[in-house]
N, C-alpha and C positions, 0 to 999 in steps of 0.2 A: 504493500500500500504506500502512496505519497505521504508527505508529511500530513499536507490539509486533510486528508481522510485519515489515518490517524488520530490528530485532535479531533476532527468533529467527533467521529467513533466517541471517541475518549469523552467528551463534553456531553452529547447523549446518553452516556451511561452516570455521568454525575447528577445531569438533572432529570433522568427519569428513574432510576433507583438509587440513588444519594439522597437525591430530595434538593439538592443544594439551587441558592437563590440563582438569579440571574447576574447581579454582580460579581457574586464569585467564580460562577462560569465562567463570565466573561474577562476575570484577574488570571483566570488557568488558562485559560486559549491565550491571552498577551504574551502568557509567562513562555508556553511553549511555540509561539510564535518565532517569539526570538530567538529559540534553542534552533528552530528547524533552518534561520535565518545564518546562523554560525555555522551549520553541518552543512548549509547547500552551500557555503564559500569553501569549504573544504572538498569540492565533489561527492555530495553523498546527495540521497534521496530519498533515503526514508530512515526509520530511527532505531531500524536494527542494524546500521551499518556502523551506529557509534557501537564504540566498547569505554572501554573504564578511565583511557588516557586521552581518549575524545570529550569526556564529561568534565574532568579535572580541568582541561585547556578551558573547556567552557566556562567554568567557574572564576577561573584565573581572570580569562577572558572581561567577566562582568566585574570582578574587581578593579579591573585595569582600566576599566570606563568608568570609574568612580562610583560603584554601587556601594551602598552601606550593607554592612552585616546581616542585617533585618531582610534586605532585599536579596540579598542573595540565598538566608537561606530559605526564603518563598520559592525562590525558583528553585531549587535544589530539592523541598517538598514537591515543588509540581512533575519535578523529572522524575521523583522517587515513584512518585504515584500513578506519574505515566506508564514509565518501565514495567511496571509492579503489574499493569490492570494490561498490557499488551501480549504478555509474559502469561496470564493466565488465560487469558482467549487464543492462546497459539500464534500470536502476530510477529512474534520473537521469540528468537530460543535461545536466548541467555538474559535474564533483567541483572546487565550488569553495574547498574545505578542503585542498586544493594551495597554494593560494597561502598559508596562515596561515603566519607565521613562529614560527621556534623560540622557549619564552619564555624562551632566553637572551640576546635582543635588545631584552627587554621594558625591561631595568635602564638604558636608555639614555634619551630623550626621553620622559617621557609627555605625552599630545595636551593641549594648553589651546586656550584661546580667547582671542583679541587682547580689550581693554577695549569695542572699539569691537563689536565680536560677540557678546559680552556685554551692551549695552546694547540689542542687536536680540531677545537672546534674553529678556532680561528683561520686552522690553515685547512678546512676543510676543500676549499678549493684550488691550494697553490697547486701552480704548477701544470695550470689547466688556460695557457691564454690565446688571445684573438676574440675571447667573447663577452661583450661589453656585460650581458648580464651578469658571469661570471663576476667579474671586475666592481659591476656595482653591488654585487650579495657579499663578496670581499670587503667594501667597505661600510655597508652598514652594518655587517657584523662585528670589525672594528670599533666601529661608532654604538654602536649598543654597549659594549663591555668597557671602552675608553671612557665614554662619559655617562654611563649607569641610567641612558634617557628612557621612557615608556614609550610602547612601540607606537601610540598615536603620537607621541612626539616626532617619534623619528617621521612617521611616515605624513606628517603636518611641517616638518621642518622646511623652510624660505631655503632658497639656493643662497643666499645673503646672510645665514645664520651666523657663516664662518670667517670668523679673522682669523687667517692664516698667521698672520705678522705678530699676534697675540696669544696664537696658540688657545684660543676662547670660541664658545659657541654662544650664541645666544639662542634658549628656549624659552618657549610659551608653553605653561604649562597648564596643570587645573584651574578652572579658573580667570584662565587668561591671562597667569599671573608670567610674570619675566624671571627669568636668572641668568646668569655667566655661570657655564660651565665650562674648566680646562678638557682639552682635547689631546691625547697623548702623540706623541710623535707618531706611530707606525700607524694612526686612524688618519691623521695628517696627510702622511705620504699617502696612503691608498683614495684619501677625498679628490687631494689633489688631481690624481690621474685619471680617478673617476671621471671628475668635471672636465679635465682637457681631452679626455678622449672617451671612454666609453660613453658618459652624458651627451657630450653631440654627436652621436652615433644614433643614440635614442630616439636622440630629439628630431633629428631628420629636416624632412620636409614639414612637420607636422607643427600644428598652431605651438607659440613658446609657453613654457607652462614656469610659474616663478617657484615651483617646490624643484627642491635639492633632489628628488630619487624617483625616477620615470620607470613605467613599465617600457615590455617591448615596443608599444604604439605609440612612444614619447608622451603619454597620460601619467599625473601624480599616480606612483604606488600607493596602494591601502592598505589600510594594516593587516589584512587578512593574508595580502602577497608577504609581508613582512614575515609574518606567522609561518608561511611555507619555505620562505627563505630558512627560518631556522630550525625548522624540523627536517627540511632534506641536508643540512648542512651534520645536525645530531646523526642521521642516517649512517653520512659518506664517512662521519671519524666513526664512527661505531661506540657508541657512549651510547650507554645500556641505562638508561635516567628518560624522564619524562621529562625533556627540554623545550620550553619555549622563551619567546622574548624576554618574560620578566624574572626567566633564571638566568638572564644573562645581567639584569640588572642587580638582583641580589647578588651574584658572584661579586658586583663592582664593589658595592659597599661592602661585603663580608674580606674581601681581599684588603682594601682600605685601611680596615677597623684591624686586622689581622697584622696589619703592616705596621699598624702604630697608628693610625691618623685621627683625628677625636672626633668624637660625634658628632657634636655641633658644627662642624665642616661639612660631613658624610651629609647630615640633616637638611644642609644648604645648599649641597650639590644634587640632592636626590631630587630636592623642592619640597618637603614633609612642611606640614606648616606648623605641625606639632613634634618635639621632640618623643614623644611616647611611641611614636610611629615609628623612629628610626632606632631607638632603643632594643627595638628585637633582635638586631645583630648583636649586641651583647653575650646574646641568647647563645649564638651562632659560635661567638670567639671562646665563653664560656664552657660551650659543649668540646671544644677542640683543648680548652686546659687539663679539663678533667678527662681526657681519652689518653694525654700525657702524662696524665699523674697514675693512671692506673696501671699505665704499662709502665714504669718508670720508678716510680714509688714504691719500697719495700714492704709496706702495708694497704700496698694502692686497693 
């Protein structure tokens, strides 16, 4: 079945044996609107074709567009209760939206990437050149781990963000809000080469567009291509982790924080408008102390 028959399916069976009103029908069809809205940017078609690390991106996903707790876990009840009611009419043969955990346990670890998995995922394309696209998923892969941006950033960033001569980006973030973030040398080199060559490759003949990172038709990427960018790039290193955009953001600040550098920078560079927000790498640096001390410590 398509998506839209799917939910309706689903929404007929809540208001003619649930009993449930018309507004909350109508909060469940929104809520899985948007899921089926995420799986058809991924090429899929119906909602046996997600599995467990489809759902989790999704979730990520709604965080990463600013959804509060509350919201997300509405939506995460309505996938449970979809999977759960498709799963028992034979519409799927696996409800693997049983296993999603509450995201009261989100506030605990979020996933990074070791330095060394990071350097696998980084060069997941060296060494592959003449293809501009290769060149530009090179660079914003750089650009995602050098300056720790959210994938709507990246994929909203002006061709004008970057001062090279300053080694600085300027982003817009939640909000609308601005910051100066440093740009590390080797994100640098790869923008560079981007914009003098693979960029006007893109761009073509085709109308000019003022965002930094074009598809093939010289149109702004979205962050959905970004999203593909970094799942085929997790592929080609072979890193065995559910990787997307915003583990390449937490690797930045967990690296950071790891390296010495203080919060209240991390905080500044991330864009958190609340320190508590970026306080959970603590979390991160802490769990790396104590994995030292027990291997290490006579009484660890």
């Amino acid at each position: 079945m398509s998506f839209a028959a799917d939910i309706q399916f689903f929404v007929e069976y809540l208001t003619l044996e649930r009993n449930l009103s018309a507004n909350t029908t109508a909060a469940y069809r929104r809520d899985l609107a948007d899921v089926a809205k995420f799986l058809a940017a991924r090429g899929m078609t119906e909602f046996g074709q997600a599995n467990y690390d489809t759902l989790l991106d999704y979730l990520d996903d709604l965080r990463e567009r600013g959804a509060v707790s509350t919201t997300t876990a509405r939506h995460l009840i309505s996938l449970k209760m979809l999977f759960r009611f498709l799963a028992s009419e034979g519409k799927i043969t696996c409800d693997c939206a049983e296993l999603v955990d509450s995201p009261k346990l989100w506030k605990m670890l979020p996933d990074f990437l070791s330095e060394e998995e990071v350097d696998r995922l980084l060069n997941a394309y060296s060494g592959r050149t003449g293809d501009p696209l290769e060149l530009r998923n090179r660079a914003i892969l750089e650009l995602l781990y050098s300056s720790g941006l959210r994938v709507s950033e990246a994929a909203n960033l002006p061709l004008n963000a970057i001062d090279f001569e300053s080694e600085l980006l300027r982003v817009t973030g939640k909000g609308t809000k601005t910051r100066i973030v440093p740009v590390g040398a080797p994100a640098l080199r790869l923008l560079r080469r981007y914009i003098e060559c693979a960029r006007r490759d893109l761009q073509g003949d085709h109308a000019p567009s003022p965002k930094l990172f074009l598809s093939h038709n010289g149109k702004p990427l979205d962050r959905e291509r970004i999203w593909q960018v970094v799942k085929q790039a997790a592929q080609i290193s072979g890193i065995d982790k559910n990787i997307h955009p915003h583990t390449l953001r937490h690797s930045f600040a967990s690296h950071l924080l790891s390296h010495g550098a203080d919060l209240r920078v991390i905080q500044e560079m991330l864009g958190h408008a609340d320190i508590a927000t970026t306080e959970i790498y603590t979390h991160v640096d802490k769990s790396k102390l104590l994995a030292v001390h027990k291997m290490f410590h006579p009484r660890g």
